[in-house]
C-alpha positions as protocol buffer text, in pm:
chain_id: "A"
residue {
  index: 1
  type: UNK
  ca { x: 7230 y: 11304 z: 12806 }
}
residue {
  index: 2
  type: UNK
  ca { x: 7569 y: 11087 z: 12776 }
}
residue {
  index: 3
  type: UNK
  ca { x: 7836 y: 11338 z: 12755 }
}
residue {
  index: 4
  type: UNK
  ca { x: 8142 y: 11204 z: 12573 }
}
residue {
  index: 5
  type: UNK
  ca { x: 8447 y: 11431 z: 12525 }
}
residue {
  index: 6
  type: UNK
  ca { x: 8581 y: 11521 z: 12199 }
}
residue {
  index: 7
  type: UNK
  ca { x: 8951 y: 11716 z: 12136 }
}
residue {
  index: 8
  type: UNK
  ca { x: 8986 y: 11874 z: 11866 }
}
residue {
  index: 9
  type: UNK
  ca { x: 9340 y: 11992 z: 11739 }
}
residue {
  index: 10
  type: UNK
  ca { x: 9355 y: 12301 z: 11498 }
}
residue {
  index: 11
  type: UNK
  ca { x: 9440 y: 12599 z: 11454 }
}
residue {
  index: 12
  type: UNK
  ca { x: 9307 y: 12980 z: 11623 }
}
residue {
  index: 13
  type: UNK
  ca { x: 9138 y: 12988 z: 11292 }
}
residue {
  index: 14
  type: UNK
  ca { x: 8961 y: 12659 z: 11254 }
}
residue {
  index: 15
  type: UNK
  ca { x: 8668 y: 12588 z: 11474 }
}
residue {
  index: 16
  type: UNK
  ca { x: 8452 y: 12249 z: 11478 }
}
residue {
  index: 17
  type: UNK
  ca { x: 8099 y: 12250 z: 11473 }
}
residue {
  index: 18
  type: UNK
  ca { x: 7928 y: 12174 z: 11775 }
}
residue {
  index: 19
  type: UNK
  ca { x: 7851 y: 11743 z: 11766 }
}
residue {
  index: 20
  type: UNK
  ca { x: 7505 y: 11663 z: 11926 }
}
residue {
  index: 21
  type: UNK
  ca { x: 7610 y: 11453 z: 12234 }
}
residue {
  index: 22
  type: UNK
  ca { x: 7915 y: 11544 z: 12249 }
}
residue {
  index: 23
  type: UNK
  ca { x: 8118 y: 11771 z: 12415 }
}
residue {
  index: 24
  type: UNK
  ca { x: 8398 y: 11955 z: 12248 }
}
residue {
  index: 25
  type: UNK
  ca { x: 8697 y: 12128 z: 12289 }
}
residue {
  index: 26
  type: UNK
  ca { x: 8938 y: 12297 z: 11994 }
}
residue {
  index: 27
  type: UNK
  ca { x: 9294 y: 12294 z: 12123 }
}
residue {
  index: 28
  type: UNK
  ca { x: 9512 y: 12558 z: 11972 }
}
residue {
  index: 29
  type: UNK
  ca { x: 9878 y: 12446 z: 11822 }
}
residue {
  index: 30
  type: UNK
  ca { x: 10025 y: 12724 z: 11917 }
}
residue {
  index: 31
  type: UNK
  ca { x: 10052 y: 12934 z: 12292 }
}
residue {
  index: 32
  type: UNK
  ca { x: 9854 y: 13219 z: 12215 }
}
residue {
  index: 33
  type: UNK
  ca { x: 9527 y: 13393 z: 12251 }
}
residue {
  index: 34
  type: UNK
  ca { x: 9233 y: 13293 z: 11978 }
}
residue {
  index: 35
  type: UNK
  ca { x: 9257 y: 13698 z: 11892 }
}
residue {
  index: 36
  type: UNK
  ca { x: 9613 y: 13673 z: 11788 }
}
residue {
  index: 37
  type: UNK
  ca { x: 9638 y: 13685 z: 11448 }
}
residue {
  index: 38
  type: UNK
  ca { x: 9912 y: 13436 z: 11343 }
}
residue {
  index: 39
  type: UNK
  ca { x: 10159 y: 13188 z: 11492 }
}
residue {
  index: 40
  type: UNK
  ca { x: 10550 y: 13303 z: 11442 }
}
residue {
  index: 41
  type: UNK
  ca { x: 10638 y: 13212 z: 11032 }
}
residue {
  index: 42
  type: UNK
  ca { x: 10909 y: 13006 z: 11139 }
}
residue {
  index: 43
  type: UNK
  ca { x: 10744 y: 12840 z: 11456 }
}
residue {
  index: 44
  type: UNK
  ca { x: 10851 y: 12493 z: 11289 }
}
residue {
  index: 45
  type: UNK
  ca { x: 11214 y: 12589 z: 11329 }
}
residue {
  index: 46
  type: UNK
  ca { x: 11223 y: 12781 z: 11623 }
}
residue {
  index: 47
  type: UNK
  ca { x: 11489 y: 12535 z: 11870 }
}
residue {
  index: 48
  type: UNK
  ca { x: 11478 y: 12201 z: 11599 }
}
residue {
  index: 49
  type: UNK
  ca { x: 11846 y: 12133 z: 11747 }
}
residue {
  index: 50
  type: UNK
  ca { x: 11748 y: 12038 z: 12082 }
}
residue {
  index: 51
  type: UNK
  ca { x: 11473 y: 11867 z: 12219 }
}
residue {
  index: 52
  type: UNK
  ca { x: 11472 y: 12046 z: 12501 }
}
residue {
  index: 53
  type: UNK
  ca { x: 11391 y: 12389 z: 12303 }
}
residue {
  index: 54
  type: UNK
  ca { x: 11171 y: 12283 z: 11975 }
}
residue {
  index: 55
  type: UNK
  ca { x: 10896 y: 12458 z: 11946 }
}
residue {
  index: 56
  type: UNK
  ca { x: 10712 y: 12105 z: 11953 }
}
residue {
  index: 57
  type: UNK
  ca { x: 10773 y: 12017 z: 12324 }
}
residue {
  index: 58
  type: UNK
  ca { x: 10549 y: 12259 z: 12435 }
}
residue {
  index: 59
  type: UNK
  ca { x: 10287 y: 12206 z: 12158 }
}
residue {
  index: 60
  type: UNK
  ca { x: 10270 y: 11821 z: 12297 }
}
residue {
  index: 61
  type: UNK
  ca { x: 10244 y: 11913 z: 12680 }
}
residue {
  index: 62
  type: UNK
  ca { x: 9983 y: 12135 z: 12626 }
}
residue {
  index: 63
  type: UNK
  ca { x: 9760 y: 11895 z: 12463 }
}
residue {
  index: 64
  type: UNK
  ca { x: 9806 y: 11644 z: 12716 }
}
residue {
  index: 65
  type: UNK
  ca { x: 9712 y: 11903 z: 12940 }
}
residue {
  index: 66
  type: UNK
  ca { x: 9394 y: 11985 z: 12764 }
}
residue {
  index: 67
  type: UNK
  ca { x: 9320 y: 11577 z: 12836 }
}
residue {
  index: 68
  type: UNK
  ca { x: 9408 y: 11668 z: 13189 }
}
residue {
  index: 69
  type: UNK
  ca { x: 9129 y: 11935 z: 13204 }
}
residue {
  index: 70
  type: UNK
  ca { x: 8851 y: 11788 z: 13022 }
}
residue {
  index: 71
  type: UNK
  ca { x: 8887 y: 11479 z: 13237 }
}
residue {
  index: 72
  type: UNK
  ca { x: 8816 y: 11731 z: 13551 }
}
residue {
  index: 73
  type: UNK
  ca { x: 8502 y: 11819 z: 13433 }
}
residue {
  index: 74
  type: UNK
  ca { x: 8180 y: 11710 z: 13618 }
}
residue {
  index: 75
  type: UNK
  ca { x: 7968 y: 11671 z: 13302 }
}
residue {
  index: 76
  type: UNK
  ca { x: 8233 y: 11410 z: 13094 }
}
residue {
  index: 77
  type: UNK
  ca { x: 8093 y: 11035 z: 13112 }
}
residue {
  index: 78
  type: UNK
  ca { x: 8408 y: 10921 z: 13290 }
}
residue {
  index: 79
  type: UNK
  ca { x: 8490 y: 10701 z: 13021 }
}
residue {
  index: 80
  type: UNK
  ca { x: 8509 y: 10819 z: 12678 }
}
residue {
  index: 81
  type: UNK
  ca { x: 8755 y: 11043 z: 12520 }
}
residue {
  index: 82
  type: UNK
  ca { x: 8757 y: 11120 z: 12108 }
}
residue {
  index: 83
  type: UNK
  ca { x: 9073 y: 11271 z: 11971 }
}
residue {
  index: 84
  type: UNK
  ca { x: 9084 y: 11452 z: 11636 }
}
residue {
  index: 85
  type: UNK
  ca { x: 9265 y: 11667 z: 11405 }
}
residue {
  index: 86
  type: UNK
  ca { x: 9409 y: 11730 z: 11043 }
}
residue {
  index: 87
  type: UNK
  ca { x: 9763 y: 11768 z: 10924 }
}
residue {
  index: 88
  type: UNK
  ca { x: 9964 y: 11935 z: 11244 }
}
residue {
  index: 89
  type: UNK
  ca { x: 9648 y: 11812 z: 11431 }
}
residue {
  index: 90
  type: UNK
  ca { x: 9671 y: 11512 z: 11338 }
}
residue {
  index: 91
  type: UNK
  ca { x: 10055 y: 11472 z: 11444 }
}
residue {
  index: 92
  type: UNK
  ca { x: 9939 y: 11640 z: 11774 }
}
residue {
  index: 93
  type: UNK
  ca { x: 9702 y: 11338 z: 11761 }
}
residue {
  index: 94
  type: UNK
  ca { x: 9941 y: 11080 z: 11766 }
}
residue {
  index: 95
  type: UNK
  ca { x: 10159 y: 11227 z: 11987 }
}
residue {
  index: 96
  type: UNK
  ca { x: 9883 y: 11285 z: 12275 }
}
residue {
  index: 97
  type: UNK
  ca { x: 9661 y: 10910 z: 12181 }
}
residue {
  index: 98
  type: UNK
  ca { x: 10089 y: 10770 z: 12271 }
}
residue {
  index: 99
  type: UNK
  ca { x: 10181 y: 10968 z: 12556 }
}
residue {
  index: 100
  type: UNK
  ca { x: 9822 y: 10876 z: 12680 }
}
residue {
  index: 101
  type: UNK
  ca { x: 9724 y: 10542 z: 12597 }
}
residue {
  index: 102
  type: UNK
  ca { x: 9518 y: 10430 z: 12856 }
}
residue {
  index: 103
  type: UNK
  ca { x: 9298 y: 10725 z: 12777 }
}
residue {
  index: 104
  type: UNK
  ca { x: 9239 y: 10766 z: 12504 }
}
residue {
  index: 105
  type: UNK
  ca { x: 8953 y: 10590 z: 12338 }
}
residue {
  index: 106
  type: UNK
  ca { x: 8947 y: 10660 z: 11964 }
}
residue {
  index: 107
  type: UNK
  ca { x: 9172 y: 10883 z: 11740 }
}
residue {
  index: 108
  type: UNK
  ca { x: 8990 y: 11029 z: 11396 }
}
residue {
  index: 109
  type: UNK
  ca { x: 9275 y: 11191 z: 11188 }
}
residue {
  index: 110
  type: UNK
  ca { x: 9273 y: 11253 z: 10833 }
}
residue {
  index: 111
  type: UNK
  ca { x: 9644 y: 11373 z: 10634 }
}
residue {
  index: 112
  type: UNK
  ca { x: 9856 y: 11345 z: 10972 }
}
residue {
  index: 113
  type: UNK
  ca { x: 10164 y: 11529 z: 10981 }
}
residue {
  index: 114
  type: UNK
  ca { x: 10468 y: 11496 z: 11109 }
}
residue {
  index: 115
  type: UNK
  ca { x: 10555 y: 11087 z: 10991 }
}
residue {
  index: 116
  type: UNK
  ca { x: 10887 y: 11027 z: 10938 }
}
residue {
  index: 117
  type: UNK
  ca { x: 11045 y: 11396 z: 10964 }
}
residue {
  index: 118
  type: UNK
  ca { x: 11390 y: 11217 z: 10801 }
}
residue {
  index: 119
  type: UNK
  ca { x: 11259 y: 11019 z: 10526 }
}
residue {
  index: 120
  type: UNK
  ca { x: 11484 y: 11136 z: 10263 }
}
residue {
  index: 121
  type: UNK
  ca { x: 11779 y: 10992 z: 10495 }
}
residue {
  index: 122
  type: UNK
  ca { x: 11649 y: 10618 z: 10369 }
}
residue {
  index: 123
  type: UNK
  ca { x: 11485 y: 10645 z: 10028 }
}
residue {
  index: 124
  type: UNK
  ca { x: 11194 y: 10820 z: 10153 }
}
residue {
  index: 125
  type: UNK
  ca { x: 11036 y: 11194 z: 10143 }
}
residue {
  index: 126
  type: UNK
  ca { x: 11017 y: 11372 z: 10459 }
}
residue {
  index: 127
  type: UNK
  ca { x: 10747 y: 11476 z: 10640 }
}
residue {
  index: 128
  type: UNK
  ca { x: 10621 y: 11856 z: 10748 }
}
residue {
  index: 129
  type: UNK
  ca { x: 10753 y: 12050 z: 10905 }
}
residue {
  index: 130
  type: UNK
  ca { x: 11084 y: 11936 z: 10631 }
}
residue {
  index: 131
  type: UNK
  ca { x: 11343 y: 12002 z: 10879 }
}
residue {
  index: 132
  type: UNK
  ca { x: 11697 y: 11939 z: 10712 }
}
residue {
  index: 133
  type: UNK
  ca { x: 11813 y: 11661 z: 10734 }
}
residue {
  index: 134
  type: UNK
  ca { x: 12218 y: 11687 z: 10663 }
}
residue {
  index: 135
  type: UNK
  ca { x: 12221 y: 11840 z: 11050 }
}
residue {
  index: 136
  type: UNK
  ca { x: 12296 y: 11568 z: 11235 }
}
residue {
  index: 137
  type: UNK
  ca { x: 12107 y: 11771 z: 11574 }
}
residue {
  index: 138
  type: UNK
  ca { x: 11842 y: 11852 z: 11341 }
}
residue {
  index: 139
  type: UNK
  ca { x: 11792 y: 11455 z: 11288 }
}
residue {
  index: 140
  type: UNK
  ca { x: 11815 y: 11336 z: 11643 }
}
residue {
  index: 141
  type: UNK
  ca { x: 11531 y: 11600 z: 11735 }
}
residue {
  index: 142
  type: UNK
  ca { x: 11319 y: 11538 z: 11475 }
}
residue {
  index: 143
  type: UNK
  ca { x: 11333 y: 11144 z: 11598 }
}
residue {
  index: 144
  type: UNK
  ca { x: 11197 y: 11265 z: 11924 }
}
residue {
  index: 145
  type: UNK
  ca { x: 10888 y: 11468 z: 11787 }
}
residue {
  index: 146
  type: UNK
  ca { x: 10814 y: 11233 z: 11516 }
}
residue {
  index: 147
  type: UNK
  ca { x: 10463 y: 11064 z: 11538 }
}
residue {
  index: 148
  type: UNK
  ca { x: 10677 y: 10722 z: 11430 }
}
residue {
  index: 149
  type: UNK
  ca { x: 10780 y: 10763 z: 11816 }
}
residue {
  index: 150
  type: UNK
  ca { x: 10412 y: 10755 z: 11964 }
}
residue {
  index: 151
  type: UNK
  ca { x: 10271 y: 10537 z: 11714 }
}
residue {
  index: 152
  type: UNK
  ca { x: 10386 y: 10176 z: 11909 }
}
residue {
  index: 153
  type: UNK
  ca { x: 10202 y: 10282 z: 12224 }
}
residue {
  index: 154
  type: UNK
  ca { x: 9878 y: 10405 z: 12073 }
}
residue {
  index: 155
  type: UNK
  ca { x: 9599 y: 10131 z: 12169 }
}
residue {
  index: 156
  type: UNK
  ca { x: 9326 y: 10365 z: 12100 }
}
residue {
  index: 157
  type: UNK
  ca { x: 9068 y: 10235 z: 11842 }
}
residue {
  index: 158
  type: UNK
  ca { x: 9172 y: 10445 z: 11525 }
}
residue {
  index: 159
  type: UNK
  ca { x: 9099 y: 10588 z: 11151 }
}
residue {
  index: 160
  type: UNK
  ca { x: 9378 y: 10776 z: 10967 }
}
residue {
  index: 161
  type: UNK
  ca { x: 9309 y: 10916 z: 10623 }
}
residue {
  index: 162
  type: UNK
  ca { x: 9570 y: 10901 z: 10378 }
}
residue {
  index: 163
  type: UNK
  ca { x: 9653 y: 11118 z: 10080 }
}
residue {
  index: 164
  type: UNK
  ca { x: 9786 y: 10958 z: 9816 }
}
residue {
  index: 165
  type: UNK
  ca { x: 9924 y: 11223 z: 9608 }
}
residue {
  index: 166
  type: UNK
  ca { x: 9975 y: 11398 z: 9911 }
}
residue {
  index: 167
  type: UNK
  ca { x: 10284 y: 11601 z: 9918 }
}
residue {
  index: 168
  type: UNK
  ca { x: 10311 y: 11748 z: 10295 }
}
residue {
  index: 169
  type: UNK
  ca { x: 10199 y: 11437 z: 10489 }
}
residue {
  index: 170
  type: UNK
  ca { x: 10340 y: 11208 z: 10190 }
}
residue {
  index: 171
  type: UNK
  ca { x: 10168 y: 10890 z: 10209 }
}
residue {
  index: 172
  type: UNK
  ca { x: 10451 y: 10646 z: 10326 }
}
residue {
  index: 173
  type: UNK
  ca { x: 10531 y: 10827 z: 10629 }
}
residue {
  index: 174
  type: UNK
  ca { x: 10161 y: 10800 z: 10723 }
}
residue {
  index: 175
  type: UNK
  ca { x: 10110 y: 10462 z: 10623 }
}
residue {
  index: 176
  type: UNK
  ca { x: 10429 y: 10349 z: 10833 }
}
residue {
  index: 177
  type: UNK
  ca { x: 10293 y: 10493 z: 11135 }
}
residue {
  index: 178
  type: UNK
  ca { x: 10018 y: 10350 z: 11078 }
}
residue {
  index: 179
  type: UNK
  ca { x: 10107 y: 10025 z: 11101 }
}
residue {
  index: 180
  type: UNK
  ca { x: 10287 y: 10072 z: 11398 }
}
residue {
  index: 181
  type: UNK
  ca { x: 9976 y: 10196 z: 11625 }
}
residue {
  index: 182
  type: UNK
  ca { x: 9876 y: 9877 z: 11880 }
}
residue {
  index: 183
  type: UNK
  ca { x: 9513 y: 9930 z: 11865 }
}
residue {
  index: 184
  type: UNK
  ca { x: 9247 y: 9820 z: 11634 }
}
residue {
  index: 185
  type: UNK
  ca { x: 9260 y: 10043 z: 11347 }
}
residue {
  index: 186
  type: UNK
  ca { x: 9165 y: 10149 z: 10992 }
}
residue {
  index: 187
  type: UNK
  ca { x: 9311 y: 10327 z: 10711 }
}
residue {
  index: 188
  type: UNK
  ca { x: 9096 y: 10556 z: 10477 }
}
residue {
  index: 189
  type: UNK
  ca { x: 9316 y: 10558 z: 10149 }
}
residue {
  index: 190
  type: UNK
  ca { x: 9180 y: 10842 z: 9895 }
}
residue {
  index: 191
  type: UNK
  ca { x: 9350 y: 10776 z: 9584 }
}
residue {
  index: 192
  type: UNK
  ca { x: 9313 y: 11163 z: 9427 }
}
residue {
  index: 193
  type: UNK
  ca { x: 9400 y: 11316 z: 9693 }
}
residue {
  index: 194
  type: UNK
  ca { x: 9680 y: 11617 z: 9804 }
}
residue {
  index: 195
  type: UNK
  ca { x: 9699 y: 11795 z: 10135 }
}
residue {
  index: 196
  type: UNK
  ca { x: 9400 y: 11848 z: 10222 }
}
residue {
  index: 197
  type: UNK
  ca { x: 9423 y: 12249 z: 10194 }
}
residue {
  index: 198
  type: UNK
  ca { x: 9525 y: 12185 z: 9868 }
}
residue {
  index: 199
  type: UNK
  ca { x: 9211 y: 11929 z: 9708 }
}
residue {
  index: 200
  type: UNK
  ca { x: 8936 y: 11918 z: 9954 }
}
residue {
  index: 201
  type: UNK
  ca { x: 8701 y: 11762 z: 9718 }
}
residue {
  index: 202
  type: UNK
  ca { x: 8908 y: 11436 z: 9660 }
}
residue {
  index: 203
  type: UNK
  ca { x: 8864 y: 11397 z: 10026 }
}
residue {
  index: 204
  type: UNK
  ca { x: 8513 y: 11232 z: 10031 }
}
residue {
  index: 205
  type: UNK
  ca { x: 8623 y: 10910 z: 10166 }
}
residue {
  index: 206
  type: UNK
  ca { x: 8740 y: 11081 z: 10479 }
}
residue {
  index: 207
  type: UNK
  ca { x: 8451 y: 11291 z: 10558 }
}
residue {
  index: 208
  type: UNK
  ca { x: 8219 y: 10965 z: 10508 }
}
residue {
  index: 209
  type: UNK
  ca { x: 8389 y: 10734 z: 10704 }
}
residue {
  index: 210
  type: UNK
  ca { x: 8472 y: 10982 z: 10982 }
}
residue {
  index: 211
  type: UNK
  ca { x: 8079 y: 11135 z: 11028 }
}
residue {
  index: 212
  type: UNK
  ca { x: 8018 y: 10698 z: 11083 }
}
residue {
  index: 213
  type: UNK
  ca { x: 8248 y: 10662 z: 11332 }
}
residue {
  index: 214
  type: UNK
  ca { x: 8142 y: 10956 z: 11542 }
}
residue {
  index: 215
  type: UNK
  ca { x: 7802 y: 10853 z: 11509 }
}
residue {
  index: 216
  type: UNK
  ca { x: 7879 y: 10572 z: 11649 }
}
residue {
  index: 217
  type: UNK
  ca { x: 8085 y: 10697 z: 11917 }
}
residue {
  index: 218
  type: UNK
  ca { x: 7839 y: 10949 z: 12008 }
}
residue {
  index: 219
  type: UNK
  ca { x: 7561 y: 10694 z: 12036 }
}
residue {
  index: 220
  type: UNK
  ca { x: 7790 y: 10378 z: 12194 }
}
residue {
  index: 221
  type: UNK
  ca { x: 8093 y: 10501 z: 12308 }
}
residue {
  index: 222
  type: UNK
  ca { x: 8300 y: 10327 z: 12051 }
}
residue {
  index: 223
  type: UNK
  ca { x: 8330 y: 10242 z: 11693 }
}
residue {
  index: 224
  type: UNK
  ca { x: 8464 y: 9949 z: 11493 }
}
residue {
  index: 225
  type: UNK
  ca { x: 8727 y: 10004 z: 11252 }
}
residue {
  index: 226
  type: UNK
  ca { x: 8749 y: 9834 z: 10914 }
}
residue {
  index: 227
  type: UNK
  ca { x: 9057 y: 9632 z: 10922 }
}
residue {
  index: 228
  type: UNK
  ca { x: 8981 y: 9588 z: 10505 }
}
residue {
  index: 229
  type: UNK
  ca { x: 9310 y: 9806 z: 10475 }
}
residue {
  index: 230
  type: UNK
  ca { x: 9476 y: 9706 z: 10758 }
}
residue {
  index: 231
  type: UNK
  ca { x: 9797 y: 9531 z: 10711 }
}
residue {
  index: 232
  type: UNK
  ca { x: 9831 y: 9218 z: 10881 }
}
């Protein structure tokens, strides 16, 4: 059996179904034990001053890690790699397909977080995790984290689902990063749709096109993105 490696990046609480042909591994967002209850409340806060402290530098290094490990293992086809996630896994997304781009083979993400953290600096609305933005330390460390900063270097073949009425990954943060990834790639727009905690069922679009391109992954080793809603 070809044995292609799939990441997964959620939370303790959210596990993905096994994928025939696939093999899979849920990466936690936060450092602790799947037992542990909950992540600290304020975990988005904790050290958003200084790069060197948020709570998102070691969120990012431990992913890339995880791509480190799953690369060690005897039973991975040696070529393929599948990363995927929703809201804070999908910003964990970006950030690992850009840190990583000559690994990385495809990136699924639907709602991404984390897009343009300082939007409402320039007309905007910002992004989760809403740091404020009249802290001028605040800013310059949100820059760092922000999936805008991985987005250039991503070359892996991707599909990022966008919320429309989406009011924690607002859509023009997404859609701006979008257009900055390298590699092919394909927008799913869904019209009707909010976080996608908060209106699941406008999110058929998504769950569609995604189940197609892991078929196809899972059979080939890639997938072709629809470039219909790409901008030129």
């Amino acid at each position: 059996m070809i044995t292609r490696q799939l990441l997964w990046f959620a939370g303790p609480w959210v596990v993905l179904p096994p994928v025939a042909g696939l093999l899979t591994l849920d990466v936690s967002s936060h450092d602790m034990a799947p037992d542990q209850a909950t992540a600290p409340r304020d975990y988005a806060s904790l050290g958003n001053s200084d790069r060197e402290m948020s709570y998102f530098l070691n969120m990012y290094l431990r992913d890339t890690r995880a791509l480190d490990y799953i690369q060690s293992r005897p039973d991975w086809d040696g070529r393929t790699i599948v990363i995927m996630g929703t809201s804070m896994g999908g910003q964990q997304s970006f950030a690992t397909a850009g840190l990583n781009p000559e690994r990385v083979t495809a990136m699924l993400v639907n709602v991404p977080a984390g897009a343009d953290f300082s939007g409402d600096l320039h007309g905007s609305k910002r992004d989760f995790p809403g740091w404020p933005v009249d802290d001028p330390k605040v800013v310059e460390t949100a820059r760092y984290f922000d999936a805008m900063n991985f987005a250039p270097a991503i070359k892996a073949k991707s599909l990022v689902a966008v919320g429309l009425m989406d009011t924690i990954s607002p859509p023009f943060g997404v859609f701006a990063a979008f257009n900055q990834i390298q590699g092919p790639k394909e927008a799913v727009p869904m019209p009707e749709s909010d976080h996608n905690n908060l209106s699941p069922q406008q999110e058929g679009a998504w769950y569609v096109r995604n189940r197609e391109a892991l078929e196809s992954l899972r059979k080939t080793g890639g997938f072709t993105p629809n470039t219909r809603w790409t901008r030129p």
